[in-house]
C-alpha positions in Angstrom: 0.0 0.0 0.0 1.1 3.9 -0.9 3.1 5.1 2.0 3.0 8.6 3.9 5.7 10.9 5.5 9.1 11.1 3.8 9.0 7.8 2.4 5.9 8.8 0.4 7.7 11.3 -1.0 10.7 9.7 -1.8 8.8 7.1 -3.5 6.7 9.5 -5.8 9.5 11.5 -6.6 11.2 8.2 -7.5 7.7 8.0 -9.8 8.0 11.0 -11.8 11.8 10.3 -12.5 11.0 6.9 -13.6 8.0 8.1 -16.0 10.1 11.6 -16.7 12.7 9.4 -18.7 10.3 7.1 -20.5 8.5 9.8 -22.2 12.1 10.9 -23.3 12.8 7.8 -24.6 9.4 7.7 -26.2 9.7 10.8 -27.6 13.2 10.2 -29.1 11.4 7.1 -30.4 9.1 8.3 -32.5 11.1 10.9 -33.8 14.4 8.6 -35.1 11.3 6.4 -36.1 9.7 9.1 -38.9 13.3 9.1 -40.6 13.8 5.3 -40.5 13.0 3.2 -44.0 10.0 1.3 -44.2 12.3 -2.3 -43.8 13.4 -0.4 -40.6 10.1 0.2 -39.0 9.0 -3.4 -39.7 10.9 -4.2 -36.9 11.2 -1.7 -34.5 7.4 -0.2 -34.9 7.4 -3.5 -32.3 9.4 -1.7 -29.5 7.9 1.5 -30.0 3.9 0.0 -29.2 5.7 -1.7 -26.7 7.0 1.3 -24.8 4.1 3.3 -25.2 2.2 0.4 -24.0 4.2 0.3 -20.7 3.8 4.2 -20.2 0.1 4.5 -20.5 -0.8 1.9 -17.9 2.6 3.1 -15.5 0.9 6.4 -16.0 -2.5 5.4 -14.3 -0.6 3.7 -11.6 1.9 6.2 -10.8 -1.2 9.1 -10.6 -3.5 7.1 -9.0 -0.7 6.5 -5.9 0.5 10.0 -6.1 -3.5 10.8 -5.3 -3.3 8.4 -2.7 -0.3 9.2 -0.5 -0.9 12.5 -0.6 -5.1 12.4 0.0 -4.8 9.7 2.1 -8.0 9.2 1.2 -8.4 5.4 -0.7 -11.6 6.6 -3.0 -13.6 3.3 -4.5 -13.8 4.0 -8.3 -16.1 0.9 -9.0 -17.1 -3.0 -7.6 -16.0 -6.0 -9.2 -17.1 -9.2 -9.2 -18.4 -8.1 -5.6 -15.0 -6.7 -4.6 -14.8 -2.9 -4.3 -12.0 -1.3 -6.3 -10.0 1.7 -5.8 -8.4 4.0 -8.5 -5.3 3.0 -7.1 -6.6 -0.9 -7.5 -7.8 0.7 -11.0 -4.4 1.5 -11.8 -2.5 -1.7 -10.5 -5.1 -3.8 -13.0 -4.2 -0.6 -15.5 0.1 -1.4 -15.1 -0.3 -5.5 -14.5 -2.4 -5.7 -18.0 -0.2 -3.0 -20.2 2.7 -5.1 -18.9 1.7 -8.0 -19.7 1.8 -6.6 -23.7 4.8 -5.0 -23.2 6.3 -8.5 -23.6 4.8 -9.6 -26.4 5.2 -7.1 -28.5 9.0 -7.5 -27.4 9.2 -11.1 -28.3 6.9 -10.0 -31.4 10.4 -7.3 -32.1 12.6 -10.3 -31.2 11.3 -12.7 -33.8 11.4 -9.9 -36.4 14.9 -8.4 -35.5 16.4 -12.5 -35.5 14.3 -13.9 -37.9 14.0 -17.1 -35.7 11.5 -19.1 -36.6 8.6 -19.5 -34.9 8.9 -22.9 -32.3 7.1 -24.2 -29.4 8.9 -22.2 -26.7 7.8 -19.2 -28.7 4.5 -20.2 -28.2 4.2 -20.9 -24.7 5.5 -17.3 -24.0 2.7 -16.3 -25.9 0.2 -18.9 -23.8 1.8 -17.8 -20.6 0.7 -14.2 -21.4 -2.6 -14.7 -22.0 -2.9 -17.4 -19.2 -2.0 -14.1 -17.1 -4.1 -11.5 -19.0 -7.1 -14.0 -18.2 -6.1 -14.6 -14.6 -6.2 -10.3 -14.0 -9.7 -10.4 -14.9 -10.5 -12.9 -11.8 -12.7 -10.4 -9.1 -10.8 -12.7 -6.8 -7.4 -11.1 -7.5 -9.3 -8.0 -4.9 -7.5 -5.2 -6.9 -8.6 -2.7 -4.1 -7.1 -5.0 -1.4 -4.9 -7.7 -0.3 -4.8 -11.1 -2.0 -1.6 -12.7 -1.5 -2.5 -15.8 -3.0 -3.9 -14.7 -6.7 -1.2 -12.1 -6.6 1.1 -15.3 -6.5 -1.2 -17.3 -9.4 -1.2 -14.3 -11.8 2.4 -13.8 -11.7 3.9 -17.6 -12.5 3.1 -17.3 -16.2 4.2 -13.7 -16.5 7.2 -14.1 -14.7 8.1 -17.7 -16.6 7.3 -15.6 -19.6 9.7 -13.0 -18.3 12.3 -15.1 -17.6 12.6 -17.1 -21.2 12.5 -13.9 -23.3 15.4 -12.3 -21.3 17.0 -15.7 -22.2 16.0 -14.9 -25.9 17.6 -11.4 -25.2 20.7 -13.0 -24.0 21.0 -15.9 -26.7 20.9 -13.4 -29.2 24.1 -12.6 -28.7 23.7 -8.6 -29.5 25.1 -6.0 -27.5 21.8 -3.8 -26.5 19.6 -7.0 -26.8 22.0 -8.7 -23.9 21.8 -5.5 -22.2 18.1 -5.6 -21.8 18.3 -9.3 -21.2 20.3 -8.7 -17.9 17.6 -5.6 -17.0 14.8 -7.7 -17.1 16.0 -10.5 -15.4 17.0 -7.8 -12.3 13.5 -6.5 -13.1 11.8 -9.5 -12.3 13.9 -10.8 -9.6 13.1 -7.7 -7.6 9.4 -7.7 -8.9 9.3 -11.6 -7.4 11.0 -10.0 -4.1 7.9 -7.4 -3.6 5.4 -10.2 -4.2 6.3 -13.1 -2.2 7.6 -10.9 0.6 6.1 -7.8 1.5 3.5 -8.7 3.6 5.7 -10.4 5.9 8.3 -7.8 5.2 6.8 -4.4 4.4 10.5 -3.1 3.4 11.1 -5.4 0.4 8.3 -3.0 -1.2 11.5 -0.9 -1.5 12.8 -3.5 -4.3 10.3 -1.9 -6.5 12.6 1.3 -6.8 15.5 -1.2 -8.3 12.6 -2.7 -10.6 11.6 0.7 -12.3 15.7 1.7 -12.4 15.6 -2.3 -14.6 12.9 -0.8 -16.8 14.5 2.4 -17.5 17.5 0.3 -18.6 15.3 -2.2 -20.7 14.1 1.3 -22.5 17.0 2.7 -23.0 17.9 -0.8 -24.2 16.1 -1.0 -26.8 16.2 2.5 -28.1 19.8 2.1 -28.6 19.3 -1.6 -30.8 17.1 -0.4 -33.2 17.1 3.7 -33.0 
């Protein structure tokens, strides 16, 4: 849950830097991407949806907790499946769904940047994902409260999806690729760290500072493979 007092702060501010330097990215995207040939954008429109993809749901969830800390006041934006639901419950679903996309449509830039063919591990990345895009819909997942267990259940696929396309990254053999291999294994590993610790220990909610520092990388990653 959003914190108050310094460490509120520290953590929004931490926010605004994080989605500060993604719309710079993005921006510097979409501008080397109006010059590139049409062969060029085949392959790297893929990491450009991607990117925006992650901002527009990161942007919901970093507002809605910036409202939060600093209202203290958890308003209920709608009911679902019986549950009652929070904007900042609103924006978790919002960031958990738009990330979920965010790695397809970087394995979609993968298999068009290698040219690997298409195989079964391929495909159970993609199965994984929508296992987990299914599993968000679930009222039981209580998005304007605690459920420790379906936050477990929602994030084995995405994370063994995760993990293998880092390992894609990595096999790849590419500077920048390898780069953004390495920052979203960290991203995950710390991601993994919030969820299957911090109700017991309310301080490993700090690892999600590291996590958004991984995605920035991952960003910047991939603006400097194909951009």
């Amino acid at each position: 849950m959003p914190t108050t007092g310094p460490m509120g702060i520290i953590v929004n501010l931490s926010n605004l830097v994080y989605l500060t330097s993604i719309l710079v990215v993005v921006g510097l995207m979409a501008q080397r991407y109006r010059r590139q040939t049409p062969e060029q954008r085949k392959r790297s429109r893929w990491l450009l949806i991607a990117v925006v993809t992650l901002i527009l749901g990161d942007t919901v969830h970093i507002v809605a907790y910036a409202h939060r800390t600093f209202s203290s006041v958890e308003t209920v934006a709608l009911h679902w499946g019986g549950y009652p639901v929070s904007w900042l419950g609103v924006g978790s679903f919002a960031t958990s769904f738009t990330l979920t996309f965010f790695y397809l449509f970087a394995l979609l830039y993968r298999q068009e940047r290698t040219g690997h063919p298409w195989t079964w591990l391929e495909w159970l990345v993609v199965a994984a994902l929508a296992v987990r895009v299914v599993l968000l819909f679930f009222p039981q997942n209580n998005w304007g409260g605690p459920a420790p267990a379906w936050r477990i259940y929602r994030n084995i696929p995405f994370a063994f999806a995760g993990f293998v396309l880092a390992g894609m990254f990595l096999k790849a053999g590419e500077k920048w690729l390898t780069v953004a291999g390495w920052s979203v294994i960290v991203s995950f590993t710390c991601y993994l760290g919030t969820v299957l610790f911090v109700d017991r220990y309310p301080i490993a909610g700090m690892l999600m500072l590291p996590k958004m520092a991984a995605y920035v990388v991952t960003v910047v990653s991939f603006y400097k493979a194909e951009f």
